[in-house]
OpenMM code with the backbone's topology and positions (N, CA, C; nanometers):
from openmm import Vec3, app, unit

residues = "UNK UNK UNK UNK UNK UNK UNK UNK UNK UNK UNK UNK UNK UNK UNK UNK UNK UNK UNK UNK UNK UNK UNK UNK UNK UNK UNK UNK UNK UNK UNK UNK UNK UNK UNK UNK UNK UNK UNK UNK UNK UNK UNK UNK UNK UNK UNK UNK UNK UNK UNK UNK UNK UNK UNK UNK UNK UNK UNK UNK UNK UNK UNK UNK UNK UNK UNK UNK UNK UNK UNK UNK UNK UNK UNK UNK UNK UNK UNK UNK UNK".split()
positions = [
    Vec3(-2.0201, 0.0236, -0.3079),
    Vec3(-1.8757, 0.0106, -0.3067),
    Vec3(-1.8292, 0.0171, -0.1611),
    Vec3(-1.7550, -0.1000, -0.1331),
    Vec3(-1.7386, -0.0894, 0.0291),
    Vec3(-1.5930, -0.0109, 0.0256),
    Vec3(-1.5559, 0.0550, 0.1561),
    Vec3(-1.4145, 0.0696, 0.1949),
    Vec3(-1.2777, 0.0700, 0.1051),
    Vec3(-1.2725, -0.0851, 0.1455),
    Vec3(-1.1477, -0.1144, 0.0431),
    Vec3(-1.1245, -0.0834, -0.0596),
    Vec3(-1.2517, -0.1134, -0.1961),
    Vec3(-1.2460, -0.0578, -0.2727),
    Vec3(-1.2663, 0.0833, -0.3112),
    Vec3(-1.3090, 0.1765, -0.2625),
    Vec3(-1.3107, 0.2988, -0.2248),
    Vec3(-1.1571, 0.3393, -0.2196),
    Vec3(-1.0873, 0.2574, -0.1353),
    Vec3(-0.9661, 0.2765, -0.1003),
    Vec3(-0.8525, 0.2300, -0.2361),
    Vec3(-0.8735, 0.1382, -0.2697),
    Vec3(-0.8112, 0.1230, -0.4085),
    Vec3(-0.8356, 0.2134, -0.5009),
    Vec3(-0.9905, 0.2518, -0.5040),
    Vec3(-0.9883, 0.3400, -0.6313),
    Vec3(-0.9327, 0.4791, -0.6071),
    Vec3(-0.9012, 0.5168, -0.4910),
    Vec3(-0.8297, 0.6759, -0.4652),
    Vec3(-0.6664, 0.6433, -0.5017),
    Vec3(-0.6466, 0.5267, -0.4350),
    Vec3(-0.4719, 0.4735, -0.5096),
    Vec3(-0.4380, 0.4829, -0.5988),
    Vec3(-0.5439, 0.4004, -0.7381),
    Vec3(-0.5239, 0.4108, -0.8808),
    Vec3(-0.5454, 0.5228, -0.9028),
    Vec3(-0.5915, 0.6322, -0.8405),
    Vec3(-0.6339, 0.7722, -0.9199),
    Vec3(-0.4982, 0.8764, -0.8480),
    Vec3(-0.4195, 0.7854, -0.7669),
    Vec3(-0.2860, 0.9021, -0.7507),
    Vec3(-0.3325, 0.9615, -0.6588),
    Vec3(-0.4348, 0.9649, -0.5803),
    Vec3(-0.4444, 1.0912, -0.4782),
    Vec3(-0.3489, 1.0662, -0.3631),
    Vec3(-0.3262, 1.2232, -0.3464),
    Vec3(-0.2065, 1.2746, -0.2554),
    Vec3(-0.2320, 1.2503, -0.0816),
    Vec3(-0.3723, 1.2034, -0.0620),
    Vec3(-0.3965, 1.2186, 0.0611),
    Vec3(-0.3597, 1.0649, 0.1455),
    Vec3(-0.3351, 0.9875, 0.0588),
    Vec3(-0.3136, 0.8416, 0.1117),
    Vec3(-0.2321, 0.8281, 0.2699),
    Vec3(-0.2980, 0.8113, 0.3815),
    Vec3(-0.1975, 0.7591, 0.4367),
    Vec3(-0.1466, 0.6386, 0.4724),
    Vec3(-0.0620, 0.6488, 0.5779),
    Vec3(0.0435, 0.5287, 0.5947),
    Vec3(-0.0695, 0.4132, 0.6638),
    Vec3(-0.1418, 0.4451, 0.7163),
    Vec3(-0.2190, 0.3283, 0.8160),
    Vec3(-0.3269, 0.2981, 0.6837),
    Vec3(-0.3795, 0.4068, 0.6028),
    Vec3(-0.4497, 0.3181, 0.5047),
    Vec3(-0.4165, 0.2009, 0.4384),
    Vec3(-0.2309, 0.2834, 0.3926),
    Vec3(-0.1499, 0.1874, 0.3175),
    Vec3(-0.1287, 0.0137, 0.3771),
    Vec3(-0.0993, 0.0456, 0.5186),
    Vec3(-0.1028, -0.0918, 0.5794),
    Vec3(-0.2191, -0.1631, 0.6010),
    Vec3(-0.3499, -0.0858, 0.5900),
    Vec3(-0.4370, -0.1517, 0.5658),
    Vec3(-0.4761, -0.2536, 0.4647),
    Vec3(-0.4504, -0.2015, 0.3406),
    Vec3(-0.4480, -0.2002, 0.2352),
    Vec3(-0.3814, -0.3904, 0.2084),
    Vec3(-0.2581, -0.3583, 0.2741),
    Vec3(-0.1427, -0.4547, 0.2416),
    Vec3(-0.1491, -0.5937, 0.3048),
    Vec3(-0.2047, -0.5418, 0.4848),
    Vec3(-0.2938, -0.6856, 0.5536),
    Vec3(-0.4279, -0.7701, 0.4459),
    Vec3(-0.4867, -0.6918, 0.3921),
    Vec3(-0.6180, -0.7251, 0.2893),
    Vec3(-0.5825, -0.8220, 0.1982),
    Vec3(-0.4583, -0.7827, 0.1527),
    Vec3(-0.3820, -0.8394, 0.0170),
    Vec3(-0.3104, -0.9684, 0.1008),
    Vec3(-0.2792, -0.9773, 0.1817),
    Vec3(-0.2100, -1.1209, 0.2647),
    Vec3(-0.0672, -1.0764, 0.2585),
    Vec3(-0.0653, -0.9623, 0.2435),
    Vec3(0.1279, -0.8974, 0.2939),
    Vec3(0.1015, -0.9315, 0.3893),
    Vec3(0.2579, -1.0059, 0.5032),
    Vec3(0.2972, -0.9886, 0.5917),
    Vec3(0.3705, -0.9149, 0.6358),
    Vec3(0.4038, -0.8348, 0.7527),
    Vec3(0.4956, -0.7471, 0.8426),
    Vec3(0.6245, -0.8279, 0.8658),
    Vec3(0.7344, -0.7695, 0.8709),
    Vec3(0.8578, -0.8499, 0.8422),
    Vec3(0.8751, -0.7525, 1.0107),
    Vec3(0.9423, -0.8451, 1.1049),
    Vec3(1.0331, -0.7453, 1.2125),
    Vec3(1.1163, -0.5926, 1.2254),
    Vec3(1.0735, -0.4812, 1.2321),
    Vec3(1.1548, -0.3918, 1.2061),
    Vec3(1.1312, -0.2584, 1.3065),
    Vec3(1.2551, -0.1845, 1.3313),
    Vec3(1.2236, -0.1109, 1.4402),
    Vec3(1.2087, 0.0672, 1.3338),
    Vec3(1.1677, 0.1348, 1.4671),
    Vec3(1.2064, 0.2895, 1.3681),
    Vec3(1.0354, 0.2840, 1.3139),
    Vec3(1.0517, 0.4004, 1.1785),
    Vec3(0.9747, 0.4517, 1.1312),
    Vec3(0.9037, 0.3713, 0.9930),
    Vec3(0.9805, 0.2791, 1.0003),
    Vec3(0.9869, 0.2169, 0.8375),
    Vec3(0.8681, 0.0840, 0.8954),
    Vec3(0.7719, -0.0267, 0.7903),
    Vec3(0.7473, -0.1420, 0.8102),
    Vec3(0.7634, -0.1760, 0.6596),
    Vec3(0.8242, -0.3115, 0.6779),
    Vec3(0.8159, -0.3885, 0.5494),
    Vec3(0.7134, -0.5229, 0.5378),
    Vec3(0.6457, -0.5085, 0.4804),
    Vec3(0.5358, -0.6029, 0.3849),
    Vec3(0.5366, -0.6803, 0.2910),
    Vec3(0.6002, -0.8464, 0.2897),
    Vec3(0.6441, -0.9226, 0.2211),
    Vec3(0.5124, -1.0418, 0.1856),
    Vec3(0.5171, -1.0867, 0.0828),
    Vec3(0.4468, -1.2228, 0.0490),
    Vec3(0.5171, -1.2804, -0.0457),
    Vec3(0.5430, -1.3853, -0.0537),
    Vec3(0.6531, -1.5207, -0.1307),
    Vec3(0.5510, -1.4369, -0.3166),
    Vec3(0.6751, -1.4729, -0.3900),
    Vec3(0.6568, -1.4267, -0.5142),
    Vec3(0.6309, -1.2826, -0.5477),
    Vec3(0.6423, -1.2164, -0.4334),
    Vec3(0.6011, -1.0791, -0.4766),
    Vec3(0.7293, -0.9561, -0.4389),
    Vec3(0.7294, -0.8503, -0.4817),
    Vec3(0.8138, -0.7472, -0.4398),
    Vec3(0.7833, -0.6982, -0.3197),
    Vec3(0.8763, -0.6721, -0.2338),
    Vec3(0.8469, -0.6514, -0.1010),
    Vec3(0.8096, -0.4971, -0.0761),
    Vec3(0.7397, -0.4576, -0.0110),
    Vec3(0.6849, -0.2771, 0.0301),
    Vec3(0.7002, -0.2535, 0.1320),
    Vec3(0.7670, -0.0956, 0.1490),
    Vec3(0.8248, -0.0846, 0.3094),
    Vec3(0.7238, 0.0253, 0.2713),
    Vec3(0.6740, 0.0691, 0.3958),
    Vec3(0.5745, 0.2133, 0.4396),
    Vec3(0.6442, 0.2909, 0.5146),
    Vec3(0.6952, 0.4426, 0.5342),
    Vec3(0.7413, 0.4843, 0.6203),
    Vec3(0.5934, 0.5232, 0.6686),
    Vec3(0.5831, 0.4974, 0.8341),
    Vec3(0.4901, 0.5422, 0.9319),
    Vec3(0.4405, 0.6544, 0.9369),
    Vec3(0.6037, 0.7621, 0.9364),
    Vec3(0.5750, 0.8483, 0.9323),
    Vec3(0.5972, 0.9804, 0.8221),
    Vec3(0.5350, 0.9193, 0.7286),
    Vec3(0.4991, 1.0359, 0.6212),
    Vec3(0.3423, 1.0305, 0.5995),
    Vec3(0.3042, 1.1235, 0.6379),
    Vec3(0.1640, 1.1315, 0.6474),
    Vec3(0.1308, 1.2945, 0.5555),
    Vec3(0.0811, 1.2648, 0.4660),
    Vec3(0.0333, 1.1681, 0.3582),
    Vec3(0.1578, 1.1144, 0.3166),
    Vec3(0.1698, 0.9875, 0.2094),
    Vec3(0.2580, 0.9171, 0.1653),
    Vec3(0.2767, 0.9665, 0.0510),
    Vec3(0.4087, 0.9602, 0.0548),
    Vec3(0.4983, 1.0367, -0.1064),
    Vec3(0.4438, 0.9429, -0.2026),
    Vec3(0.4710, 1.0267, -0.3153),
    Vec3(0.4255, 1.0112, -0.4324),
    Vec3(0.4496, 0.8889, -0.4916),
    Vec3(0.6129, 0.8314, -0.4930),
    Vec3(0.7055, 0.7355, -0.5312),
    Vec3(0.6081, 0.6000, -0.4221),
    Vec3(0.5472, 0.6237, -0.3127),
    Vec3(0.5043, 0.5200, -0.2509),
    Vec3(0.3676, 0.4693, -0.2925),
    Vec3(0.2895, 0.5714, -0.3320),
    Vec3(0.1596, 0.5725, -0.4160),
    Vec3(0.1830, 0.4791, -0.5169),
    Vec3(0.2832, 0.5214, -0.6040),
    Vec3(0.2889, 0.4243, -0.7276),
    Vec3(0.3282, 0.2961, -0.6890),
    Vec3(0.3867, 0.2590, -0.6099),
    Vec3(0.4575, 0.1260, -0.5230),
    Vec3(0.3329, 0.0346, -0.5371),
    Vec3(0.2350, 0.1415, -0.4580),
    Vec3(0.1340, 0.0491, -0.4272),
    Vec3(0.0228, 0.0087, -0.5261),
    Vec3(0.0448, 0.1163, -0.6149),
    Vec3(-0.0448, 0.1008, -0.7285),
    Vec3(0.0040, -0.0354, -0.8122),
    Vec3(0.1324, -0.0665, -0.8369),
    Vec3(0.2022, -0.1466, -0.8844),
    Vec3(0.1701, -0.2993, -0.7969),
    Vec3(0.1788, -0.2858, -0.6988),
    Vec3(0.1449, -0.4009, -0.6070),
    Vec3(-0.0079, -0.4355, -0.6237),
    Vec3(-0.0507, -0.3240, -0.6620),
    Vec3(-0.2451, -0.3768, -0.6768),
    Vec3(-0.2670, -0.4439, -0.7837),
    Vec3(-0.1813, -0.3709, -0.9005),
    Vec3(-0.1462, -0.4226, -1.0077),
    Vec3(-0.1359, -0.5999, -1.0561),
    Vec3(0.0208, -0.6214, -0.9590),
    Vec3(0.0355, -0.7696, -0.9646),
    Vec3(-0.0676, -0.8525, -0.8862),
    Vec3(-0.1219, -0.7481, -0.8164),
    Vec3(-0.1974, -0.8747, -0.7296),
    Vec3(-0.3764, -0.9186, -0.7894),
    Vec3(-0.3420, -0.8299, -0.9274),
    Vec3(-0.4951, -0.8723, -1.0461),
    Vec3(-0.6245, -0.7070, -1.0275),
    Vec3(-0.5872, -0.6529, -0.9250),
    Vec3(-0.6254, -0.4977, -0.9473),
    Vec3(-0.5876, -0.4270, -1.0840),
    Vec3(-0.7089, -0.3542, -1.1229),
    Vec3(-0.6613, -0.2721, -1.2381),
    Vec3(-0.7474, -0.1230, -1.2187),
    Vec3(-0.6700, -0.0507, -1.2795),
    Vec3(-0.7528, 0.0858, -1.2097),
    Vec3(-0.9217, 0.1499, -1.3037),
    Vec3(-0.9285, 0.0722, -1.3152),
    Vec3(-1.1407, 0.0995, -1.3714),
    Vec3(-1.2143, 0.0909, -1.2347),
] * unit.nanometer
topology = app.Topology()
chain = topology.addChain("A")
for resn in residues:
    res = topology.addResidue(resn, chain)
    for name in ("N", "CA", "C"):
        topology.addAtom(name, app.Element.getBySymbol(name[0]), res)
């Protein structure tokens, strides 16, 4: 099991330790793009999809952002097995 998936499967399982640079990792992999933005926040857009902002700086990432992303793994044909 390489990385990424390693990294997905701690997402689908809710763990609290996720951080923000994983998360953007995560989101470059998937073909999110970075939208222009200053501050603490980045937003991560791809045509047909719901857009995901990361705050930088919440390290680990709240709970409500976990599921964001779980949801985004979701649409993008991820399922949590």
């Amino acid at each position: 099991m390489g990385k990424y998936e390693k990294l997905i499967k701690r997402i689908f399982e809710g763990k609290s330790d996720i951080t923000p640079d994983e998360a953007v990792n995560i989101l470059k992999k998937l073909d999110f793009k970075s939208t222009p933005t200053s501050g603490s926040h980045r937003t991560f857009r791809k045509p047909d999809r719901q857009s995901v902002t990361i705050v930088l700086t919440q390290n680990p990432l709240k709970q409500y952002l976990i599921e964001k992303l779980q949801e985004t793994l979701k649409q993008e044909g991820y399922n949590n097995e």
